[in-house]
C-alpha positions in Angstrom: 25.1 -16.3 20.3 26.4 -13.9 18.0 24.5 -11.1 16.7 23.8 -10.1 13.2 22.6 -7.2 13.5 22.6 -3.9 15.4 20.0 -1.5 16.6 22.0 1.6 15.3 21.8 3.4 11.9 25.5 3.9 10.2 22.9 6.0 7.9 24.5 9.4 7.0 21.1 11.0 7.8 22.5 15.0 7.9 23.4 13.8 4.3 20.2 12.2 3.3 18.7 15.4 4.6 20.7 17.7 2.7 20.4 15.9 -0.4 17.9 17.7 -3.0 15.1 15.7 -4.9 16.5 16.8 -8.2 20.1 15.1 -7.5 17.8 12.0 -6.2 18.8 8.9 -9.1 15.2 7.0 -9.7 16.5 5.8 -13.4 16.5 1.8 -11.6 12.7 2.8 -10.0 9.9 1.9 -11.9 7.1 4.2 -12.6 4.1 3.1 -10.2 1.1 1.8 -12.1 -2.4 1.4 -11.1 -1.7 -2.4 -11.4 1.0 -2.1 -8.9 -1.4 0.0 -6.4 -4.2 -2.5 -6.9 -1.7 -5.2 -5.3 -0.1 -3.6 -2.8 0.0 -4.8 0.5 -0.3 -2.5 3.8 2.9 -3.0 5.9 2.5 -3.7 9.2 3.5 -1.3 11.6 1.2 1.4 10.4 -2.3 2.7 11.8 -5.0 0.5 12.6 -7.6 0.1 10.1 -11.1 0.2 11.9 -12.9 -3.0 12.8 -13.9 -5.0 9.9 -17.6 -6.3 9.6 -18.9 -9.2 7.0 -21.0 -8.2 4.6 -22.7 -9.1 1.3 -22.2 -7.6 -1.8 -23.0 -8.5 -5.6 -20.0 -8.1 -7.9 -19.8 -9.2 -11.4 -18.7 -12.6 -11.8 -16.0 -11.6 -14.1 -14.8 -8.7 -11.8 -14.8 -11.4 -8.9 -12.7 -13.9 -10.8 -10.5 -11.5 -12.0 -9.5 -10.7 -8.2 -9.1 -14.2 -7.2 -7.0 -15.3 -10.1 -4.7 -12.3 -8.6 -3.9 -14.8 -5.7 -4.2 -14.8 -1.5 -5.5 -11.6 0.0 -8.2 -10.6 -3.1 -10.6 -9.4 0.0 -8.2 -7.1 1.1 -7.0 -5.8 -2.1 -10.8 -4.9 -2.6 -11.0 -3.4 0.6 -8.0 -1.3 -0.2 -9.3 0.3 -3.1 -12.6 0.8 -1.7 -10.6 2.3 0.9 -9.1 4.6 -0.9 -12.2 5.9 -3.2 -13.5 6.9 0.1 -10.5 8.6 1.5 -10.5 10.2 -2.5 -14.1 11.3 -2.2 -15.1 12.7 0.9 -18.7 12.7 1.9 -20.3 16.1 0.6 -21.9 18.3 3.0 -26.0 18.0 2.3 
């Protein structure tokens, strides 16, 4: 079988390193939004997220809808952004 793909980099990466952030071209990038952030996905590959536990909450109905109507994965978009409220607003010392 042939392969399609090899394991090694032909990545210029002493380049890439040299290369300032000012001569970096981002004119084809879109500026992120908070719409963007609110459906992205964590990529696998990254650090476990702690054990998740069920729970119940009450949400308004039109907030609720609004997440499903946004498609598969609404519960862990919410998570997300609960996620990163906390990580945004550390517990304050009593």
């Amino acid at each position: 079988m042939k392969k399609l793909a090899t394991l090694r980099s032909r990545t210029n990466w002493k380049r890439v390193d040299a290369l300032k952030d000012d001569r970096i071209d981002f004119s084809d990038t879109p500026e992120l939004t908070p719409e963007m952030f609110a459906r992205a996905v964590v990529r696998r590959g990254l650090k476990p997220v702690s054990r998740k536990e069920q729970v119940t909450i009450r949400v308004d109905s039109d907030v609720l809808e609004w997440y499903k109507k946004q498609g598969p994965g609404y519960q862990t978009r919410i998570n997300a952004l609960l996620r990163a409220y906390m990580q945004e607003h550390p517990r304050k010392s009593a």
